[in-house]
C-alpha positions as CSV (number, residue, x, y, z in Angstrom):
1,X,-92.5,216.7,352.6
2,X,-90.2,214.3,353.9
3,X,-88.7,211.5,351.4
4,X,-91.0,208.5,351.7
5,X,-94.7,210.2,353.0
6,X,-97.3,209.9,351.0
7,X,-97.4,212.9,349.0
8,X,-101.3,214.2,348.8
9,X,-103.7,216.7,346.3
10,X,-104.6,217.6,350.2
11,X,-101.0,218.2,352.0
12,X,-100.2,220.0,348.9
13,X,-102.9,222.4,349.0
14,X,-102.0,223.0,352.5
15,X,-98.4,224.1,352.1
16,X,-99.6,226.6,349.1
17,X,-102.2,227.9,351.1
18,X,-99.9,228.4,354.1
19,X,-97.2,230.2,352.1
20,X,-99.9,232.1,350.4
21,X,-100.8,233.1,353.6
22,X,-97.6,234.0,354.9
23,X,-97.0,235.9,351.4
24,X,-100.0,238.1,351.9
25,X,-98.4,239.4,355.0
26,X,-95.5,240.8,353.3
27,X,-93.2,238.0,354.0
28,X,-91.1,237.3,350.7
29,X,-88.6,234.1,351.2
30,X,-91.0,231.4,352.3
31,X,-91.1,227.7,353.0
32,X,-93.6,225.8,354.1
33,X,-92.4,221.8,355.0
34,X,-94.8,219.5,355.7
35,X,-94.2,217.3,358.7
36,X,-97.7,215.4,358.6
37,X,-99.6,217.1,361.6
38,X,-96.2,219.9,361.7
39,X,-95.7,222.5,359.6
40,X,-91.8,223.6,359.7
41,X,-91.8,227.7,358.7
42,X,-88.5,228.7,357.1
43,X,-88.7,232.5,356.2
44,X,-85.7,234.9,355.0
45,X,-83.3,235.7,357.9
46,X,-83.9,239.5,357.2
47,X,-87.7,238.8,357.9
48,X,-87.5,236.7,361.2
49,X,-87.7,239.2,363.8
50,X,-90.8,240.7,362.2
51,X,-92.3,237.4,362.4
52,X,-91.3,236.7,366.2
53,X,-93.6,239.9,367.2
54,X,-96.1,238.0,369.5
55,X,-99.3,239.3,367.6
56,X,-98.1,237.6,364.5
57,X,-96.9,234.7,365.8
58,X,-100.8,234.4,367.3
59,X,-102.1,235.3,363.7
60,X,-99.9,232.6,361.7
61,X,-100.4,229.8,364.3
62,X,-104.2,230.6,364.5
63,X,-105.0,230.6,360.6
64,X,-102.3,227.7,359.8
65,X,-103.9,225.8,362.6
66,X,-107.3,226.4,360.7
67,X,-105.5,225.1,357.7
68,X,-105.4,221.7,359.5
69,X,-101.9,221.2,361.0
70,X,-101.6,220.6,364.8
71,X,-98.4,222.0,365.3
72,X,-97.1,225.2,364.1
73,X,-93.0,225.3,364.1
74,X,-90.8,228.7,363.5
75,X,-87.2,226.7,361.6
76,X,-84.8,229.1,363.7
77,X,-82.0,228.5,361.0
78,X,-84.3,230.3,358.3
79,X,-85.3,229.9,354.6
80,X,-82.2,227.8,353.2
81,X,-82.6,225.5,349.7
82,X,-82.1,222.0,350.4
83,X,-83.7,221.7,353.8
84,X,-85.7,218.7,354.0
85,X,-82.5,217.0,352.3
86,X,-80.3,217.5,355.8
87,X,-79.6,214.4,358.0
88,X,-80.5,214.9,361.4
89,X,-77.9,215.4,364.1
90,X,-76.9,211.9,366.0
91,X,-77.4,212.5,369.6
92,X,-76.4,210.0,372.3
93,X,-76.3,210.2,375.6
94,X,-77.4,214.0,375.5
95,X,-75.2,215.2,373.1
96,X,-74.5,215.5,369.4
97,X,-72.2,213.9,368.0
């Protein structure tokens, strides 16, 4: 979870349940972050085009959805250590700086 939310027996509960999920269909490097009503999915880079086949994507967003989250994000940069520790990009005036 991002530094400063209020960290939950709830919220908790729903990240191990989602990478349980995720686990029990074969995927091995797994994240999930929770973004409040977003979960952010970071899975191995060798594993990413098996999860981009459309009738998993429909499976994952359906049970996490159940799970409770409202939006269900694929982190196109992968499972990396660290993650919720990067600073976001500065963007003005349409680009990044």
């Amino acid at each position: 979870m991002p530094y400063g939310q209020l960290i939950t027996p709830e919220r908790l509960k729903r990240i191990e349940l989602t990478e349980e999920f995720l686990g029990s269909l074969g995927f091995v490097q797994i994240r999930a972050r929770d973004h409040g009503d977003l979960v952010r999915i970071e899975i191995g880079h060798a594993e990413m085009d098996r999860f981009l086949a459309a009738d998993l994507r429909r499976q994952v967003a359906e049970k996490v959805k159940a799970l409770g989250y409202t939006y269900v994000c694929l982190d196109l940069l992968g499972y990396r250590t660290g993650a919720m520790n990067e600073a976001p990009a500065v963007v003005m005036n349409g680009a990044s700086e």
